[in-house]
Residue, then its C-alpha position, 0 to 999 in steps of 0.5 A: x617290548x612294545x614298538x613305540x614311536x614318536x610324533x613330532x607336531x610343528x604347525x599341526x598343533x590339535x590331536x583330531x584329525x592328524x595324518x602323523x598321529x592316525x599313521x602313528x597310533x595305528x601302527x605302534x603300540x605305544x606312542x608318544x608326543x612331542x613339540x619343540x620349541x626350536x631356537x633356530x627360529x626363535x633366536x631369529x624373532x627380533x622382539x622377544x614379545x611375539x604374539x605367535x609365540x604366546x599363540x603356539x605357547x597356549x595352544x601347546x599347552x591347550x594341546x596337552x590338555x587334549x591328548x589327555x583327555x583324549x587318552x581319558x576317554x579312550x580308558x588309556x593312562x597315557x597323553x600328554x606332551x613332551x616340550x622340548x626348548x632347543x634346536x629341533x634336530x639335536x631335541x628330536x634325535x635325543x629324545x627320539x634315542x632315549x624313548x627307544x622309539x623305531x620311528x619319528x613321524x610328522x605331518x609335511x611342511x614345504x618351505x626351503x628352511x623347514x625341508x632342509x631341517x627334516x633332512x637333517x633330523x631324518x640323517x640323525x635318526x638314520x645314524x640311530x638306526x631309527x626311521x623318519x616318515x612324513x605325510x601330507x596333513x596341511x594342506x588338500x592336494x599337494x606337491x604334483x597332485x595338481x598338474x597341467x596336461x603337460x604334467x607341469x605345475x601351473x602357474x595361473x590360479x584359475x585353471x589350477x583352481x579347476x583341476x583342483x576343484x576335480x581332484x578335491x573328492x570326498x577321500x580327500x577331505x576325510x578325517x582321519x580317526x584318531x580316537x579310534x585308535x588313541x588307547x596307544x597314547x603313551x605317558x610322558x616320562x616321570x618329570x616332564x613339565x610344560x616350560x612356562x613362556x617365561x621359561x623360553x625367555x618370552x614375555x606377554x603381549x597383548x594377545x589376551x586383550x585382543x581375545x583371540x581364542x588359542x588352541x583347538x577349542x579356539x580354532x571351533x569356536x571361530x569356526x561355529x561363529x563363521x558358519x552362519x556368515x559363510x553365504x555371505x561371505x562373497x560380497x562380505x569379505x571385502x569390507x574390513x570394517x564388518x565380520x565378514x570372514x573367518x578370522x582362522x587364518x592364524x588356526x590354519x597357520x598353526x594347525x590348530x584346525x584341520x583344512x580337511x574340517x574346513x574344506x569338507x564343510x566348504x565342500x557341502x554348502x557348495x554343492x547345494x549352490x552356495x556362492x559364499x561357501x564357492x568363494x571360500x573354498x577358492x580361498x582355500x584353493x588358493x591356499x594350496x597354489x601358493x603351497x604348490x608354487x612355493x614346493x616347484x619354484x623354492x627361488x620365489x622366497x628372494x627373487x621374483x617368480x618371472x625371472x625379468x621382474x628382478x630387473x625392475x629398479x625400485x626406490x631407495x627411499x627411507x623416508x617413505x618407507x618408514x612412514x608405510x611402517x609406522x602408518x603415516x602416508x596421509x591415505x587414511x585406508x592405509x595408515x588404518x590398516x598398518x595400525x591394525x597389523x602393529x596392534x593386532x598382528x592381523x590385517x584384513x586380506x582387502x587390505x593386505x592387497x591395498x598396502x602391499x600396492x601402495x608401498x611398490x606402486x605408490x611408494x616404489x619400494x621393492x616387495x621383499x621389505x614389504x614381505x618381510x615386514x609381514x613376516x615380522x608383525x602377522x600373528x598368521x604369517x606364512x611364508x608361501x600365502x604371504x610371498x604370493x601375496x606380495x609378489x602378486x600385488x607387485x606385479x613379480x609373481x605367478x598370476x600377478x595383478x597385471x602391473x599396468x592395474x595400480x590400486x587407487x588407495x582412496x578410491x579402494x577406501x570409498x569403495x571397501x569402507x563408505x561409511x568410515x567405520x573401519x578407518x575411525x576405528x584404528x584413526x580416532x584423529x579423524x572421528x570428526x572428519x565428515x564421510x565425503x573427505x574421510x578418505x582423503x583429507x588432504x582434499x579438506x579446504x582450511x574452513x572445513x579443517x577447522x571445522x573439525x579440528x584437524x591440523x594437517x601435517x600436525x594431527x594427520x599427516x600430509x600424503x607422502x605422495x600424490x597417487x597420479x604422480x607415483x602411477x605414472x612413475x610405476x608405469x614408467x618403471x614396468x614399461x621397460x620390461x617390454x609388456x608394451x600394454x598402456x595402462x587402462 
C-alpha cells in the first residue's frame, strides 16, 4: 500500500510555496490535507461575528479550489481539503488514524498556546504510532538563526536587522516547488464537504463590504497593486489618509501569501538601490524580531519584556478607557483611527503607534488592556507584532520608544494628516471643521464653532485630558524607575 501522509495547514493557508506540503509530497506517495477549525479558539472569540473567521472561512474554501485545480494540472485525480470543526488534537489524531497515514506534517508556529498544542498533537500521534514533524515556513529566519557574537538573541532592532539583512540570502527566500510534485495529492474521503460558516455557528459580517480580497488570488491581487507604489513606500507609508502600504498584513497573518514571495521581491528592488523596497523589507525584518522575541522570552505575552517595567503603576481609570474604545477622547487623529479598526478591523501602522501612546501615555492605562483590545478587533492581529507593537509604544518592551519621548496626538495628526483627509473620512461631524483646527477642535473659540455648526461636548466630544498635563504625569510615573533622563 502507498505511504501517505497528512498535511495540516493553520495560518499557511495557500498550496504554493509551502514548506509542509513540498516536504510532504516529495516524500509520500500519497497526500492528503486538512484544516481545522479548532474550537479551543473560537469558543474563546466573544462575538460570534468575527471578520477573521469569515476571512479564514473564504480563504479555506478558496484553498479547496486551489488544491485541485492544482492536482488538475498536475492530471492527478486528487486535491481537495478536508475541514474539520473540533479541538485540533482530538480532529488531527482521528483523522490522522482513520486516513492510515505514518506522518502528520505542518508548517511551525511559535506562540506559547500554539507550542503547546503541537505538543500535545505530536503525544497523540506518538501513541498511534505516527510521526509528527514541522518546518519553518512564515516566517525568514527563525528561532537561533539570528544571534549576536555572544550567541544570545538580540534584544535591539537594529543590529538585529544587520545580522539578519547578512543571512537573508537567495536560498532563503527560494520557493519551494510544490507543483512539481503535487501529482501526490490525494482525494479526500467519499462525503467530505465544506462546513458552511453557518455551520461552525458563525454569522456574516460586513467584510464583504469592505471588499477585501480573501485567499491567495486575493493575497496577489493586493500584492500586484502595491508593487508600482513600493519606491514610494518610505515617505508614503505614514500617511494613512493615501494608499501607501501594502495592506497584506492580514495575508501575511494567515499565510495566504508566502513571506519568501514578499522578501525576495523586496530583496530585488533593494539591491537596485530602492529605498521604498529598503524600507519594506525592515518592515519585514521586524516582523521576524518580534517572532524571535516572542520564541526567546514567552513571558513578554503578560509581563513586560524588562522586568522593572512591571513595576510601572498605571491608572485605574474606566471613564478614560471606555472613551479610548469607543473613539471619543476629543483628539480627532485618535477617534479616526478607533473608528477605523471598529468598522474595518484594520488600522493604519502610524496609527497603531499614535493609539497605543495615547491610551498608556496620555491616558495612563497599562498596555496589556490595549493589546488586548487589538486582539480583539485586528482582522491581522498576531500575537508577537501586536505584543512588540505595545510594549514598544509603552515604553516595556525590547527596543521600546525611549519613555521620556510621548506622542503629542495633535502634533502627529498635523503632521501625518495636514490636510484632514483620513480624519473626515471616519469624522464626518467634522467635515466642516476649517484644516487649521481640525486637529484639535477644542482650540475653536465660540464663533468659529458656530460658524461650522459644531457643538462640542454635543456633536464631538471635549478632550478627556489635557495632553501637557498627562506628559507631565507620564514622566512622573517612569521616573521612579531610575532611568534619571529628563524629557527633551
Amino acid at each position: 500500500m502507498p505511504a501517505s501522509a497528512l498535511v495540516w495547514l493553520r495560518r499557511d493557508l495557500r498550496c504554493h510555496d509551502h514548506a509542509a506540503l513540498y516536504h510532504a509530497l516529495r516524500r509520500f506517495e500519497r497526500v492528503y490535507c486538512v484544516f481545522v477549525f479548532d474550537t479551543d479558539i473560537l469558543d474563546a472569540l466573544l462575538t460570534r461575528c468575527d471578520r477573521r473567521v469569515e476571512f479564514i472561512h473564504a480563504s479555506v474554501c478558496a484553498l479547496d479550489e486551489d488544491l485541485r485545480a492544482l492536482a488538475a494540472r498536475s492530471g492527478a485525480p486528487g486535491g481537495g481539503l478536508i475541514v474539520r470543526h473540533g479541538t485540533a488534537v482530538q480532529c488531527i489524531v482521528q483523522l490522522a488514524r482513520s486516513l492510515g497515514v505514518r506522518e502528520v506534517l505542518a508548517n511551525r508556529d511559535y506562540e506559547p498556546a500554539a507550542l503547546a498544542r503541537d505538543r500535545r498533537v505530536a503525544d497523540g500521534l506518538a501513541a498511534c504510532g505516527i510521526a509528527f514533524s514541522d518546518y519553518k515556513d512564515q516566517v525568514l529566519l527563525e528561532q537561533g538563526e539570528v544571534l549576536n557574537q555572544l550567541g544570545q538573541p538580540y534584544s535591539v532592532f537594529t543590529p538585529y536587522k544587520r545580522t539578519w539583512l547578512q543571512k537573508l540570502d537567495a536560498f532563503q527566500t527560494k520557493p519551494y516547488p510544490v507543483e512539481r510534485h503535487a501529482h501526490h495529492l490525494a482525494v479526500p474521503p467519499a462525503g467530505e464537504r465544506l462546513p458552511t460558516l453557518a455551520d461552525l455557528g458563525f454569522v456574516a459580517t460586513n467584510l464583504a463590504d469592505l471588499q477585501l480580497p480573501v485567499g491567495s488570488r486575493g493575497a496577489q491581487q493586493l500584492l500586484q497593486d502595491f508593487l508600482p507604489h513600493m519606491a514610494a513606500y518610505k515617505l508614503a507609508r505614514d500617511f494613512p489618509g493615501r494608499k501607501g502600504v501594502s495592506y497584506l498584513s492580514v495575508h501575511l497573518r494567515f499565510g495566504t501569501v508566502s513571506i519568501r514571495q514578499l522578501a525576495s521581491l523586496a530583496a530585488r528592488q533593494a539591491a537596485q538601490g530602492c529605498e521604498g523596497a529598503q524600507t519594506w523589507l525592515s518592515e519585514l525584518a521586524w516582523r521576524d524580531f518580534y517572532f524571535m522575541i516572542l520564541w526567546h522570552h514567552p513571558h513578554v505575552v503578560t509581563q513586560a519584556f524588562r522586568p522593572e517595567y512591571d513595576r510601572v503603576q498605571w491608572d485605574d481609570a474606566p471613564e478614560y478607557w471606555q472613551a479610548w474604545c469607543a473613539a471619543r477622547t476629543g483628539y480627532p487623529l485618535v477617534d479616526a483611527a478607533m473608528r477605523q479598526l471598529l468598522q474595518t478591523g484594520y488600522m493604519h501602522n502610524r496609527l497603531r503607534m499614535v493609539v497605543a501612546s495615547f491610551l498608556t501615555k496620555d491616558l495612563g492605562i497599562d498596555w496589556r488592556r490595549g493589546e488586548r483590545f487589538f486582539a480583539q478587533h485586528l482582522n491581522d492581529y498576531d500575537l508577537a507584532a501586536n505584543n512588540g507593537g505595545w510594549q514598544w509604544a509603552a515604553s516595556t518592551g525590547c527596543d521600546a520608544q525611549p519613555w521620556f519621548r510621548i506622542f503629542n496626538p495633535v502634533a502627529q495628526s498635523q503632521k501625518f494628516d495636514p490636510d484632514g483627509r483620513f480624519i473626515r473620512r471616519y469624522l464626518p461631524e467634522l467635515a466642516c471643521v476649517p484644516d487649521k483646527h481640525l486637529h484639535f477642535p477644542a482650540s475653536m473659540k465660540p464663533l468659529e464653532l458656530q460658524a461650522c455648526g459644531l457643538r462640542l461636548g454635543i456633536d464631538y466630544p471635549l478632550p478627556v485630558v489635557d495632553h501637557a498635563s498627562a506628559r507631565e504625569r507620564t514622566l512622573m510615573r517612569f521616573h521612579f524607575l531610575g532611568r534619571g533622563r529628563e524629557a527633551s
